[in-house]
PDBQT receptor file of N, H, CA, C and O in Angstrom, charges set to zero:
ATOM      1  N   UNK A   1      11.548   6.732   1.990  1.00  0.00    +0.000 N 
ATOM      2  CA  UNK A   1      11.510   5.723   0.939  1.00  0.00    +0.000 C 
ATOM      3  C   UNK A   1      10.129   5.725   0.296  1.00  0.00    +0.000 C 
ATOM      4  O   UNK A   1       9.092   5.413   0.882  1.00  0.00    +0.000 OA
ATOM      5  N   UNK A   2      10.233   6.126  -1.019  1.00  0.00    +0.000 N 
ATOM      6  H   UNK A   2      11.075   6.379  -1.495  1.00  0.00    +0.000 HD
ATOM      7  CA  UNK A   2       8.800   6.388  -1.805  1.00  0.00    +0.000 C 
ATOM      8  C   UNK A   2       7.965   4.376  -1.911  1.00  0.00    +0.000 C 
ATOM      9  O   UNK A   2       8.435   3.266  -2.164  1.00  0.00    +0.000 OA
ATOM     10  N   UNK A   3       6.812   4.826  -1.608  1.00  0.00    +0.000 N 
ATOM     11  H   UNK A   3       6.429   5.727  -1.402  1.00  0.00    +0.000 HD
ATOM     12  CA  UNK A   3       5.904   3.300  -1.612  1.00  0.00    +0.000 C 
ATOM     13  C   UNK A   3       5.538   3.207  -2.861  1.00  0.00    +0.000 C 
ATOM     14  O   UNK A   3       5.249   4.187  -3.547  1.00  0.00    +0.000 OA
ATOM     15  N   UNK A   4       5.517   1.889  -3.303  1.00  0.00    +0.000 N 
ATOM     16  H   UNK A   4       5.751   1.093  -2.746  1.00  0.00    +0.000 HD
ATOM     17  CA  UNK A   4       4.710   1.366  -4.273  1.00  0.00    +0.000 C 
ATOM     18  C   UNK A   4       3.034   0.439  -3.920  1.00  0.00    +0.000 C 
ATOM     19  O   UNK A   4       2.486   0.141  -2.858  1.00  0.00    +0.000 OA
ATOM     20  N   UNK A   5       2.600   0.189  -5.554  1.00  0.00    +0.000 N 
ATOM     21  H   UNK A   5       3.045   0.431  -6.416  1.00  0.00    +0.000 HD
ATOM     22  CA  UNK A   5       1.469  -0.729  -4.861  1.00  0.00    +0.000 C 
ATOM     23  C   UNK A   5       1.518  -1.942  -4.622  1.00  0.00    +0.000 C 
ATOM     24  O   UNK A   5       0.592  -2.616  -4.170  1.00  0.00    +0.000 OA
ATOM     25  N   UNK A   6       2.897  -2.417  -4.985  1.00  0.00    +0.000 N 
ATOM     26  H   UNK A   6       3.649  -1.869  -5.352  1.00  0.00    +0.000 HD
ATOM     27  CA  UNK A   6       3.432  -3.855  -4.649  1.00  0.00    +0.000 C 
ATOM     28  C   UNK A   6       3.874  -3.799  -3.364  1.00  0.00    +0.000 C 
ATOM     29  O   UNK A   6       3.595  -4.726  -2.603  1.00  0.00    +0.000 OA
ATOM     30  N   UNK A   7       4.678  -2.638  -2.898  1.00  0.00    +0.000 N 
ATOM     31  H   UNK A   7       4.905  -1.885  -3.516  1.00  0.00    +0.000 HD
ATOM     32  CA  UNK A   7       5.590  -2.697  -1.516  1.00  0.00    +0.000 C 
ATOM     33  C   UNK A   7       5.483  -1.097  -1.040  1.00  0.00    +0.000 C 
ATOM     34  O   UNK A   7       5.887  -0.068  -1.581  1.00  0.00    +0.000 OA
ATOM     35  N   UNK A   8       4.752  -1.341   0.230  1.00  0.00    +0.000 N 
ATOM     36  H   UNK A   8       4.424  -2.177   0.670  1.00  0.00    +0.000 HD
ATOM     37  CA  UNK A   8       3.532  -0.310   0.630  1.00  0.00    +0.000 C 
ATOM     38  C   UNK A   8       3.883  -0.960   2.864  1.00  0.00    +0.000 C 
ATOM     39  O   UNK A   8       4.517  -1.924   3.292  1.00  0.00    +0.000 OA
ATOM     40  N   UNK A   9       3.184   0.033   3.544  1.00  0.00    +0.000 N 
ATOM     41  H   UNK A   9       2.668   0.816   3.197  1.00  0.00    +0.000 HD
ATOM     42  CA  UNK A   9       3.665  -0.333   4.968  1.00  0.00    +0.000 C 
ATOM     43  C   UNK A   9       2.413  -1.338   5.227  1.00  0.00    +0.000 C 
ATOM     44  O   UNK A   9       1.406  -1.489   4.536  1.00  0.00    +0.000 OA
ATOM     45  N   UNK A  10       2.854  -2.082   6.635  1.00  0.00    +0.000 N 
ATOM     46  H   UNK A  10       3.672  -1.960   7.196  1.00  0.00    +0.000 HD
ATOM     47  CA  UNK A  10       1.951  -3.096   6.917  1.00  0.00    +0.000 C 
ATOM     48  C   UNK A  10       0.896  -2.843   7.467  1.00  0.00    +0.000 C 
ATOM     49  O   UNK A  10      -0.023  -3.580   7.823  1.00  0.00    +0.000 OA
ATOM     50  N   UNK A  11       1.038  -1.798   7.532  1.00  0.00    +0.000 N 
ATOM     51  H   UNK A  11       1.785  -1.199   7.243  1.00  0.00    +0.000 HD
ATOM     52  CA  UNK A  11      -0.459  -0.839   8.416  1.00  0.00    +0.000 C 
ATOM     53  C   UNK A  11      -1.450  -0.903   6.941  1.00  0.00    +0.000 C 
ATOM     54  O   UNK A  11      -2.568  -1.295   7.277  1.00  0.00    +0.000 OA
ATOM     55  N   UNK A  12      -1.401  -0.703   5.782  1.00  0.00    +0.000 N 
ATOM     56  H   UNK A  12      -0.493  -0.384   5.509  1.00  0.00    +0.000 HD
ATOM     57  CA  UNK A  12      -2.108  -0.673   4.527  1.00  0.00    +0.000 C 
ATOM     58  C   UNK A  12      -2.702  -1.959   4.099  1.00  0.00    +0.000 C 
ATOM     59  O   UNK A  12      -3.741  -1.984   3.441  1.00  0.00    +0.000 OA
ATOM     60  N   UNK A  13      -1.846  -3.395   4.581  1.00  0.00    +0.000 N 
ATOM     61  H   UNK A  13      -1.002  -3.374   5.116  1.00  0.00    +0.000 HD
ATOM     62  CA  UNK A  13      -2.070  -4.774   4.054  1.00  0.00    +0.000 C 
ATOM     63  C   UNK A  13      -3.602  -5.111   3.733  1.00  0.00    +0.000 C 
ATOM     64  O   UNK A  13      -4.028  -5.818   2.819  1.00  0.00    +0.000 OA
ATOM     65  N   UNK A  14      -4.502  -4.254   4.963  1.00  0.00    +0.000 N 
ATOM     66  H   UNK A  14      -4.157  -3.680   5.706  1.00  0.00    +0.000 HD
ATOM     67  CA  UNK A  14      -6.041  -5.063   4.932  1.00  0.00    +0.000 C 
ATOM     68  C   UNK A  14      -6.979  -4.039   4.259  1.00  0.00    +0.000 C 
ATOM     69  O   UNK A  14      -8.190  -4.243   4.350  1.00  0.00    +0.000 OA
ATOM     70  N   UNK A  15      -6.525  -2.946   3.585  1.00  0.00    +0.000 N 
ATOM     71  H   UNK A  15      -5.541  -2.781   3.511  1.00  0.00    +0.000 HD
ATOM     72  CA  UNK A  15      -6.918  -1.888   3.078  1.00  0.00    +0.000 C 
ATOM     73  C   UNK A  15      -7.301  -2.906   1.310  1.00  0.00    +0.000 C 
ATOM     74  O   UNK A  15      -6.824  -3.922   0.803  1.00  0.00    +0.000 OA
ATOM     75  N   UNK A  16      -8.367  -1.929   0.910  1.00  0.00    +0.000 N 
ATOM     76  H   UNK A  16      -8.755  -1.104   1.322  1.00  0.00    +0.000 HD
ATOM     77  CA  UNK A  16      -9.173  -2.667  -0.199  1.00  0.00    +0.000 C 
ATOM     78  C   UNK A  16      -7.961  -1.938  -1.383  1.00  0.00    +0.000 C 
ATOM     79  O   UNK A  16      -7.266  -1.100  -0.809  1.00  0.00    +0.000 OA
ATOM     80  N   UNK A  17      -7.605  -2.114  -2.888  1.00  0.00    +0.000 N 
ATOM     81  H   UNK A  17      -8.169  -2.795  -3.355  1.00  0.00    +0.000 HD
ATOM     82  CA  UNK A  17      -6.402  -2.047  -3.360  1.00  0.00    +0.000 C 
ATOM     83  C   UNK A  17      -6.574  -0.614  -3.620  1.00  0.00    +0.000 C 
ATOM     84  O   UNK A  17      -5.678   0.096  -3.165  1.00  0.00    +0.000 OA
ATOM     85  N   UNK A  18      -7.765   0.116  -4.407  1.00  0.00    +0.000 N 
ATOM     86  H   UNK A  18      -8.493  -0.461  -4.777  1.00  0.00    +0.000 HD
ATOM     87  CA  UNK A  18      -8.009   0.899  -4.399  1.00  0.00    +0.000 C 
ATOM     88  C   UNK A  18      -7.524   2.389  -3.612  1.00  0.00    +0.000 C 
ATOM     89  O   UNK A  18      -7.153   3.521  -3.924  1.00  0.00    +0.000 OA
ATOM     90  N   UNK A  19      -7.818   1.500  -2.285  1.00  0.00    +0.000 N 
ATOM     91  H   UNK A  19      -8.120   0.581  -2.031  1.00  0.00    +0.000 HD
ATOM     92  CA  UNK A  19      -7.733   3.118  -0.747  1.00  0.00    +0.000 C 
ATOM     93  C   UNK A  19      -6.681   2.976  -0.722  1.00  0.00    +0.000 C 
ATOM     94  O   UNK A  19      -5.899   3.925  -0.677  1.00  0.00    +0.000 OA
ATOM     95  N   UNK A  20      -6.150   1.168  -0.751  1.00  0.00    +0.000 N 
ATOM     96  H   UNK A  20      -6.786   0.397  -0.787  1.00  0.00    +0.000 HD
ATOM     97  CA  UNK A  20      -4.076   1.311  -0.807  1.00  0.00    +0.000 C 
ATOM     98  C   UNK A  20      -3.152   2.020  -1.102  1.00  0.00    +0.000 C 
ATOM     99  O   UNK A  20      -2.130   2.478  -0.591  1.00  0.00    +0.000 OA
ATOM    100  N   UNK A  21      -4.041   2.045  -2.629  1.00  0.00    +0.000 N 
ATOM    101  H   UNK A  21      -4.871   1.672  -3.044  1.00  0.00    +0.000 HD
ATOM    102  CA  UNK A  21      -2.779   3.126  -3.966  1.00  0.00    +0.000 C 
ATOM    103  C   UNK A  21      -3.304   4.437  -3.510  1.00  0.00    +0.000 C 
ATOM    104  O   UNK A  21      -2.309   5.162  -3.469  1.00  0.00    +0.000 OA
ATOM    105  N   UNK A  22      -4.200   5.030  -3.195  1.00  0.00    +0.000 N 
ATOM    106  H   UNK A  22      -5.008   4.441  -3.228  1.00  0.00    +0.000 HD
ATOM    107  CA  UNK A  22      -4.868   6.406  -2.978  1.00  0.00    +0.000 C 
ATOM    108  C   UNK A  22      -3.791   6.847  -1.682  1.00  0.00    +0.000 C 
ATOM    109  O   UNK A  22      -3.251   7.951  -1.754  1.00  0.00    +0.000 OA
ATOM    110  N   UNK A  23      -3.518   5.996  -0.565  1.00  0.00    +0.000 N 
ATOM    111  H   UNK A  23      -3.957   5.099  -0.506  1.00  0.00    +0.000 HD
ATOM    112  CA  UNK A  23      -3.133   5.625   0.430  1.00  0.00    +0.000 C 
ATOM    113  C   UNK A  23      -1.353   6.138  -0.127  1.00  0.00    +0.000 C 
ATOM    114  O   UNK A  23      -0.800   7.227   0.025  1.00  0.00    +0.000 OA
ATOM    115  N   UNK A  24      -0.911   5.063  -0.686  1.00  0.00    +0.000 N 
ATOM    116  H   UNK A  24      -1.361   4.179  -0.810  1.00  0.00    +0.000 HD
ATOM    117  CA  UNK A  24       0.469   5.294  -1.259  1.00  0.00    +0.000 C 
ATOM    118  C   UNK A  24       0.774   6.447  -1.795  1.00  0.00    +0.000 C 
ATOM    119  O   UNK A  24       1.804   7.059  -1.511  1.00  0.00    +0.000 OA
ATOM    120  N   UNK A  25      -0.096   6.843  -2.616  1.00  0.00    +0.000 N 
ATOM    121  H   UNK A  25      -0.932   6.345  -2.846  1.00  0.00    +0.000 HD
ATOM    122  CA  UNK A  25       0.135   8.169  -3.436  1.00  0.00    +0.000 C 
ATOM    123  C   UNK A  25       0.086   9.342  -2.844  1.00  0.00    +0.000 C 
ATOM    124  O   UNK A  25       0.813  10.257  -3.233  1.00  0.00    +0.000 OA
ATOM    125  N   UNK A  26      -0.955   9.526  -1.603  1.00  0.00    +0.000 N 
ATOM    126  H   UNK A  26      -1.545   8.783  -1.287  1.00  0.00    +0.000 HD
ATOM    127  CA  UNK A  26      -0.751  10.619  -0.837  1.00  0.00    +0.000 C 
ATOM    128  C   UNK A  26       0.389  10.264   0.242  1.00  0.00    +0.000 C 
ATOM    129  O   UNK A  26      -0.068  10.867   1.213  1.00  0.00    +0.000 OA
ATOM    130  N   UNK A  27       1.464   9.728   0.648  1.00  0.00    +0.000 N 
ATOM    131  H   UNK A  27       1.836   9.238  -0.141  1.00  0.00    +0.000 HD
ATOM    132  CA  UNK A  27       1.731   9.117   1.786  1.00  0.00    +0.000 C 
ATOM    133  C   UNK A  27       2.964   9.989   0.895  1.00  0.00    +0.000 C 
ATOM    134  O   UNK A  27       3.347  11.053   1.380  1.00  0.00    +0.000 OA
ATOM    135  N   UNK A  28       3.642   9.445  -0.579  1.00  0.00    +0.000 N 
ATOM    136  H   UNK A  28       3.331   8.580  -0.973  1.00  0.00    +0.000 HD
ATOM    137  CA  UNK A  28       4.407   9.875  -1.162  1.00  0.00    +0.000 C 
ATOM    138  C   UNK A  28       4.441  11.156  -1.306  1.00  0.00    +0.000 C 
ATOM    139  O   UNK A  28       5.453  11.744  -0.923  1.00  0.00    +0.000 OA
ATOM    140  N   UNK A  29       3.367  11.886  -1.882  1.00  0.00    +0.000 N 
ATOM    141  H   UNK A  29       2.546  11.409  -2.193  1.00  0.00    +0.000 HD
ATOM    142  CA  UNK A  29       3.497  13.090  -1.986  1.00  0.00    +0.000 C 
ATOM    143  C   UNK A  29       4.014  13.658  -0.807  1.00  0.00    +0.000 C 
ATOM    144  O   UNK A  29       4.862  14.527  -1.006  1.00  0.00    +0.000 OA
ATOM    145  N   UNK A  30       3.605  13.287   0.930  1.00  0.00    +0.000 N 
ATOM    146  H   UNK A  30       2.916  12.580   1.092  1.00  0.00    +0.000 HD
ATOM    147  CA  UNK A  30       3.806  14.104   1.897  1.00  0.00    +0.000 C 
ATOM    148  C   UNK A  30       5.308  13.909   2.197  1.00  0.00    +0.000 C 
ATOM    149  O   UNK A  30       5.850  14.856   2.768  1.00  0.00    +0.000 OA
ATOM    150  N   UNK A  31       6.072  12.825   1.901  1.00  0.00    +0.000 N 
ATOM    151  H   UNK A  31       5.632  12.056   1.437  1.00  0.00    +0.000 HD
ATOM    152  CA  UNK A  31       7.714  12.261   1.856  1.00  0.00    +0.000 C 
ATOM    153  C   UNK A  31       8.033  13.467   0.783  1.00  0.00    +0.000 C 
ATOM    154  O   UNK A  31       8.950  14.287   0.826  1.00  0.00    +0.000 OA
ATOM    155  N   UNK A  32       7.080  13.328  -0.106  1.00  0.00    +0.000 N 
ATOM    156  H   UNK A  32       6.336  12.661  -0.140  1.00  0.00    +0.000 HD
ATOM    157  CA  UNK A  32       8.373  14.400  -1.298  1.00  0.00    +0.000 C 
ATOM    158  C   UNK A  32       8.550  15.741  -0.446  1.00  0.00    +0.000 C 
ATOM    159  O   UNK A  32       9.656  16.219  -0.193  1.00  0.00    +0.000 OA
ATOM    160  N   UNK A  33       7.009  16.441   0.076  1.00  0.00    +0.000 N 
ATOM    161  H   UNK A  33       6.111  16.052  -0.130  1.00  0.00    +0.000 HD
ATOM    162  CA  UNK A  33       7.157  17.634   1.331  1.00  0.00    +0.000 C 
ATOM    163  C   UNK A  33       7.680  17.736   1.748  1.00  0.00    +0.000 C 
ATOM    164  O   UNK A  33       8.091  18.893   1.836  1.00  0.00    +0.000 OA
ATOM    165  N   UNK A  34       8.448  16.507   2.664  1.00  0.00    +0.000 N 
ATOM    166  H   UNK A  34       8.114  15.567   2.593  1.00  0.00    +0.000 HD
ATOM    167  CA  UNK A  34       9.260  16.459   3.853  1.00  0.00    +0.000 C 
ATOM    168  C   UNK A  34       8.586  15.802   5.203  1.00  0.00    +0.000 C 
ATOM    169  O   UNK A  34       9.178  15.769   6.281  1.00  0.00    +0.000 OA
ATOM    170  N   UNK A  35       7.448  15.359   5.018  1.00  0.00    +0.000 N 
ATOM    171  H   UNK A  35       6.967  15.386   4.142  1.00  0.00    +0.000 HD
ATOM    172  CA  UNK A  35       7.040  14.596   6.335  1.00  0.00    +0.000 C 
ATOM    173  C   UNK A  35       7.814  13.643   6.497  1.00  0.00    +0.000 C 
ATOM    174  O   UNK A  35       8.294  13.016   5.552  1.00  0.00    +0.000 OA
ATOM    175  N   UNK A  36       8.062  13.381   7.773  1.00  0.00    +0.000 N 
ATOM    176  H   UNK A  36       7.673  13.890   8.541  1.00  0.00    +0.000 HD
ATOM    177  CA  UNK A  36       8.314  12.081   8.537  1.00  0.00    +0.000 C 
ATOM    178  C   UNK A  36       7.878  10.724   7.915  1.00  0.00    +0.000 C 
ATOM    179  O   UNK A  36       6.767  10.949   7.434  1.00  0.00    +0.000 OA
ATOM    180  N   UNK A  37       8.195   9.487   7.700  1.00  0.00    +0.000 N 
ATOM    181  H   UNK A  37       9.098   9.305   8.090  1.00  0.00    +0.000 HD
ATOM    182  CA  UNK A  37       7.236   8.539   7.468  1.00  0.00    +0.000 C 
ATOM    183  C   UNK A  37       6.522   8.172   7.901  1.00  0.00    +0.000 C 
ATOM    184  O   UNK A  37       5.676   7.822   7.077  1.00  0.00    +0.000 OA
ATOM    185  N   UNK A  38       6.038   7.836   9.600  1.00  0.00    +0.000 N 
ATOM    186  H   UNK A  38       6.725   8.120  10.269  1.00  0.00    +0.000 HD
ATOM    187  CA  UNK A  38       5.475   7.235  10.180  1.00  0.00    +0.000 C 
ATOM    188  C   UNK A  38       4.192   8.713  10.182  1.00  0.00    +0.000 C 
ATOM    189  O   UNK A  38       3.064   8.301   9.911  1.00  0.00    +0.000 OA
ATOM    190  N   UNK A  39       4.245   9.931  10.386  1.00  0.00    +0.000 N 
ATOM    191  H   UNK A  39       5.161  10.266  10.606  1.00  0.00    +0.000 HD
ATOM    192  CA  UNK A  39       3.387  10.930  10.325  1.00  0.00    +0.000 C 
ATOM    193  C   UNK A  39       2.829  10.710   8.469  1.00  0.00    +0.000 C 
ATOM    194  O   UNK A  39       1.693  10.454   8.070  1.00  0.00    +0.000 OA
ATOM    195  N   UNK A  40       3.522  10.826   8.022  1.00  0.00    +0.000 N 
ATOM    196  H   UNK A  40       4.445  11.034   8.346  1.00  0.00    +0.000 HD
ATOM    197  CA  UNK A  40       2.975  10.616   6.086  1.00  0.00    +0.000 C 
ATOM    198  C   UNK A  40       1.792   9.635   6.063  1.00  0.00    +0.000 C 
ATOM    199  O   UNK A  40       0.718   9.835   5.495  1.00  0.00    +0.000 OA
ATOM    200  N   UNK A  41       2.263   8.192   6.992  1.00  0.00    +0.000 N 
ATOM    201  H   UNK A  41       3.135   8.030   7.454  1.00  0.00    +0.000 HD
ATOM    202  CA  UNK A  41       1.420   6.625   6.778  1.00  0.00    +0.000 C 
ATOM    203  C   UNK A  41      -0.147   7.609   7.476  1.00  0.00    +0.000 C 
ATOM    204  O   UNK A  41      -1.220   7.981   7.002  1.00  0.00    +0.000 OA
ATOM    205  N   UNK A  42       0.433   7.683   8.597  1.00  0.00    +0.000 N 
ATOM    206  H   UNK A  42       1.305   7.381   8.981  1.00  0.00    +0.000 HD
ATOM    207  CA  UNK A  42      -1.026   8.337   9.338  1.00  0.00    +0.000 C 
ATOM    208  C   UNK A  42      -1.965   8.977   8.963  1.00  0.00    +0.000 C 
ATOM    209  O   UNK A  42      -3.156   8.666   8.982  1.00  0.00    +0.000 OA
ATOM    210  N   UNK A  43      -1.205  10.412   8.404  1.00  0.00    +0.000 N 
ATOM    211  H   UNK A  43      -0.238  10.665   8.388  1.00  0.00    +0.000 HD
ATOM    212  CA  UNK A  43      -2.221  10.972   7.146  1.00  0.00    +0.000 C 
ATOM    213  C   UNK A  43      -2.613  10.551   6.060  1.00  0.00    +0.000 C 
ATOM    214  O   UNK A  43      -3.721  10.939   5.689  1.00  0.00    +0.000 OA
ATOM    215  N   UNK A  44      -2.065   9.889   5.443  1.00  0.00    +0.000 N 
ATOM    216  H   UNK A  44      -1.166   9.574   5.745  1.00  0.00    +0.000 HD
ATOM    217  CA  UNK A  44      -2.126   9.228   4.061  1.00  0.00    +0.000 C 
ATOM    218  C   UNK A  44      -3.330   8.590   4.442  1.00  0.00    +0.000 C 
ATOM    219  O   UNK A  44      -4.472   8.985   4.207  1.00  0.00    +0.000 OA
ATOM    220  N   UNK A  45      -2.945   7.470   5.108  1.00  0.00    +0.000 N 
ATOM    221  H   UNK A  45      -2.017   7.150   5.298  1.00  0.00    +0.000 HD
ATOM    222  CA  UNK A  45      -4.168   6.496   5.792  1.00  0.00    +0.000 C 
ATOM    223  C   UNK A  45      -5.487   7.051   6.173  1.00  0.00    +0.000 C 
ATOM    224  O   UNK A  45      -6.471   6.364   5.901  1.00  0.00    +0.000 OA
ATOM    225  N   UNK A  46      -5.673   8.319   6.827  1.00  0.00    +0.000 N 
ATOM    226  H   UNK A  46      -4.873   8.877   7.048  1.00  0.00    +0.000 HD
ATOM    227  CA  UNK A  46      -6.908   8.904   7.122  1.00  0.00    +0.000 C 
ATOM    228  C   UNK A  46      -7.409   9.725   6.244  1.00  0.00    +0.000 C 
ATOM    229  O   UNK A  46      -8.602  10.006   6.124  1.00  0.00    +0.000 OA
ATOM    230  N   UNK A  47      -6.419  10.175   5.539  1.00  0.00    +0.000 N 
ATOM    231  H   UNK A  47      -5.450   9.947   5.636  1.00  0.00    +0.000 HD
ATOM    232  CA  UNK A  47      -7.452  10.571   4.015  1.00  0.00    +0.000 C 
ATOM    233  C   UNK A  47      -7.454   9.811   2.879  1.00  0.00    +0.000 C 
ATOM    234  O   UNK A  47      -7.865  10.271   1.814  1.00  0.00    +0.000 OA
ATOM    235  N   UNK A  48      -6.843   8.176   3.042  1.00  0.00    +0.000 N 
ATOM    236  H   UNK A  48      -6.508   7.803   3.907  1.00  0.00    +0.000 HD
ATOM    237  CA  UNK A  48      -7.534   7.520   1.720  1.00  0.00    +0.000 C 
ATOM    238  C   UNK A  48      -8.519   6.875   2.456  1.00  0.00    +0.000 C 
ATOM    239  O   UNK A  48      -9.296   6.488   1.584  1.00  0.00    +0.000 OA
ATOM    240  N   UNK A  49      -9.193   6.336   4.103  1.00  0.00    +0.000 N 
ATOM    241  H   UNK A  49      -8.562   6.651   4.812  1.00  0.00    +0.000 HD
ATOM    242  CA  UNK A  49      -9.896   6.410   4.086  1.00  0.00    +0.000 C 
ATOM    243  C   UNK A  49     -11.406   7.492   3.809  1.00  0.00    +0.000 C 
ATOM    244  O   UNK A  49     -12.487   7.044   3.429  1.00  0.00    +0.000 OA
ATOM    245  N   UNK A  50     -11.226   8.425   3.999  1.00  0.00    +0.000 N 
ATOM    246  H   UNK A  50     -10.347   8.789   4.308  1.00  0.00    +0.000 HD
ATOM    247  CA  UNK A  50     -12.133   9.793   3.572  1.00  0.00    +0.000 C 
ATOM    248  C   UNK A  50     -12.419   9.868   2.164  1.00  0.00    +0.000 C 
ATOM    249  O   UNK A  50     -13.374  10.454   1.654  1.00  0.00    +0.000 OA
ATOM    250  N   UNK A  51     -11.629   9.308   1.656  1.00  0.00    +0.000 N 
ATOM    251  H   UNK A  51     -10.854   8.832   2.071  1.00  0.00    +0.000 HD
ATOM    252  CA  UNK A  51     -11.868   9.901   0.227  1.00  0.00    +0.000 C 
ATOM    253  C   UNK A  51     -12.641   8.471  -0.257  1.00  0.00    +0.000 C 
ATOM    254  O   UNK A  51     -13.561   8.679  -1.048  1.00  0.00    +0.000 OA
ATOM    255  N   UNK A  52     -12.402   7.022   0.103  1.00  0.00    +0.000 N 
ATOM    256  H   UNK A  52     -11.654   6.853   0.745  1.00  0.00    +0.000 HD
ATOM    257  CA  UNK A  52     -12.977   5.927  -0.478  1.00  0.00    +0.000 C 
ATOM    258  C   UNK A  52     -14.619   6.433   0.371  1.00  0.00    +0.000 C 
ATOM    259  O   UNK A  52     -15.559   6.369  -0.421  1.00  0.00    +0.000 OA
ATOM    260  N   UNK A  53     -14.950   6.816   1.558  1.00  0.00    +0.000 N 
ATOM    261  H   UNK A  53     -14.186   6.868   2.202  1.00  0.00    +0.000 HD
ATOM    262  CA  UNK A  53     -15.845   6.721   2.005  1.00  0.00    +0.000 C 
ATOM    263  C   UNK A  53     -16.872   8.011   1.189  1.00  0.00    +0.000 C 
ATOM    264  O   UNK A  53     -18.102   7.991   1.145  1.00  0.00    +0.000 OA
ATOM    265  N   UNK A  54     -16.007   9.034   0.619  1.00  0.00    +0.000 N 
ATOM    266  H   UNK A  54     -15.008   9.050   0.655  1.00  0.00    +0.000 HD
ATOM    267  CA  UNK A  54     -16.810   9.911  -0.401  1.00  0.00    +0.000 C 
ATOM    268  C   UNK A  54     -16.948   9.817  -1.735  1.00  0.00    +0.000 C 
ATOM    269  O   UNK A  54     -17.573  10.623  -2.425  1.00  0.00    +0.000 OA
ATOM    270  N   UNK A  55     -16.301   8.715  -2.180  1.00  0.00    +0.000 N 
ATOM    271  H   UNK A  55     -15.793   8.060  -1.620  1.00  0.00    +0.000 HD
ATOM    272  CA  UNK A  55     -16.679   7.553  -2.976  1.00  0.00    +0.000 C 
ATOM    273  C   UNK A  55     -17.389   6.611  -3.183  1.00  0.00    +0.000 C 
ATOM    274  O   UNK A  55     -17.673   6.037  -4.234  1.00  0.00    +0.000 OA
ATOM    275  N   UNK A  56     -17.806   6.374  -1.748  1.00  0.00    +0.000 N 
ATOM    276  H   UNK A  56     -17.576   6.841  -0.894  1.00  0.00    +0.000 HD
ATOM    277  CA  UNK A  56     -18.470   5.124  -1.745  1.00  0.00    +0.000 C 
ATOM    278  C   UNK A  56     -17.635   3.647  -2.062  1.00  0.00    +0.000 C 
ATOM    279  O   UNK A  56     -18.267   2.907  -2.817  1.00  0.00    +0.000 OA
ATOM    280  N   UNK A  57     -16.742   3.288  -1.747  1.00  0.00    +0.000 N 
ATOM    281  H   UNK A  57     -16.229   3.889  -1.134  1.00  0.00    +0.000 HD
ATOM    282  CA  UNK A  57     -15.582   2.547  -1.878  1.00  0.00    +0.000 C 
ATOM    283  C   UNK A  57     -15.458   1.701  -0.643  1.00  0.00    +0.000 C 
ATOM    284  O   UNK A  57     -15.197   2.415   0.325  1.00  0.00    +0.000 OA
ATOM    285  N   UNK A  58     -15.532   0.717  -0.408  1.00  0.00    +0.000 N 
ATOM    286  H   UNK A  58     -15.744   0.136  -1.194  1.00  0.00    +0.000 HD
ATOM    287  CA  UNK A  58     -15.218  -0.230   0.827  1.00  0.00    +0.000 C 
ATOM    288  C   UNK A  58     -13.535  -0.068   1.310  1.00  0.00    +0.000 C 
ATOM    289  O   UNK A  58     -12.594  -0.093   0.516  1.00  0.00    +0.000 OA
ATOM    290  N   UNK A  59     -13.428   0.089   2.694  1.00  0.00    +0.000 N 
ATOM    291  H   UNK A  59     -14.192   0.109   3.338  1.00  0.00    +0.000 HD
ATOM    292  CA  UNK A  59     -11.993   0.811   2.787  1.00  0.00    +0.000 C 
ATOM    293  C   UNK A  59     -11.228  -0.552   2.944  1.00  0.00    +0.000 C 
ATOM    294  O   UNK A  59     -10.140  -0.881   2.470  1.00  0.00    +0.000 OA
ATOM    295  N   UNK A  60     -12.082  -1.239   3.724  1.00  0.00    +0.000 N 
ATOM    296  H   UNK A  60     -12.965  -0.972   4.108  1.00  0.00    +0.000 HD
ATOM    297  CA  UNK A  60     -11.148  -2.388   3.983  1.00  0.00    +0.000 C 
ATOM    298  C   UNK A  60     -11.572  -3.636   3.530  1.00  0.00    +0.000 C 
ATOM    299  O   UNK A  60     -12.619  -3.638   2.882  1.00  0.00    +0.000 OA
ATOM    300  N   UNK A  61     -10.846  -4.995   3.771  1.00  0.00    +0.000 N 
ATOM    301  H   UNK A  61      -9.996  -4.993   4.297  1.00  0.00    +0.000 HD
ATOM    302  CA  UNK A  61     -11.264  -6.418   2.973  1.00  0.00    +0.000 C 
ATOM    303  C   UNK A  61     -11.893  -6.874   4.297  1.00  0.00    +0.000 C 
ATOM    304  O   UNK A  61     -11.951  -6.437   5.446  1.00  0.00    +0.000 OA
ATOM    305  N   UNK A  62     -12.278  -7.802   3.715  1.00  0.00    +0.000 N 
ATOM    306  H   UNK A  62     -12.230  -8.157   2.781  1.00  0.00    +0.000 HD
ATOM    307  CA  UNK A  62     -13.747  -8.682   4.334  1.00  0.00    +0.000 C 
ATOM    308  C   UNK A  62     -13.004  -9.307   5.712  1.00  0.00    +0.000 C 
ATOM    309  O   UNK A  62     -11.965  -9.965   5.756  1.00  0.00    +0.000 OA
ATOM    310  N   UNK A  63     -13.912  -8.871   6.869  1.00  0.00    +0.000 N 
ATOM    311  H   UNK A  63     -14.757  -8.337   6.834  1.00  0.00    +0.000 HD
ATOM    312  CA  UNK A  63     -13.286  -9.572   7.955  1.00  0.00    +0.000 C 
ATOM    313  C   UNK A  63     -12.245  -8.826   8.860  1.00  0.00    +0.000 C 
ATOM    314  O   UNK A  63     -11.791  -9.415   9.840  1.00  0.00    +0.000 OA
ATOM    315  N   UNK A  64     -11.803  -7.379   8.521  1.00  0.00    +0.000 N 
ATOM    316  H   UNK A  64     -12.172  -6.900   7.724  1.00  0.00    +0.000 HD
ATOM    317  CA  UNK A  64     -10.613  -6.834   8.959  1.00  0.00    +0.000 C 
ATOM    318  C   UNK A  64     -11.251  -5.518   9.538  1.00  0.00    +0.000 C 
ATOM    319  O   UNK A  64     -10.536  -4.667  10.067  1.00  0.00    +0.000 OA
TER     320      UNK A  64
């Protein structure tokens, strides 16, 4: 099931909106591949953190 930036997994919720959609968009691309979902969230997740942090981008919201 392709994510949006409205409706996205709960593992993403405390993610800053930015790394979210970066987050979503690679998560999708790896579903269109053929990954698994729960393997897609994982990767997705560890390279939109990587990429906000080579950005310079705060990954997550205040407190989380």
């Amino acid at each position: 099931m392709p994510w949006t930036k409205d409706d996205y997994p709960d593992s993403l919720k405390n993610f800053m909106a930015p790394v979210r959609e970066k987050a979503v968009e690679i998560a999708n691309a790896l579903l269109k591949d053929g990954y698994e979902e729960g393997r897609a969230i994982s990767i997705a997740t560890a390279q939109a953190k990587e990429w906000a942090e080579d950005h310079h981008k705060q990954v997550r919201k205040k407190g989380h």
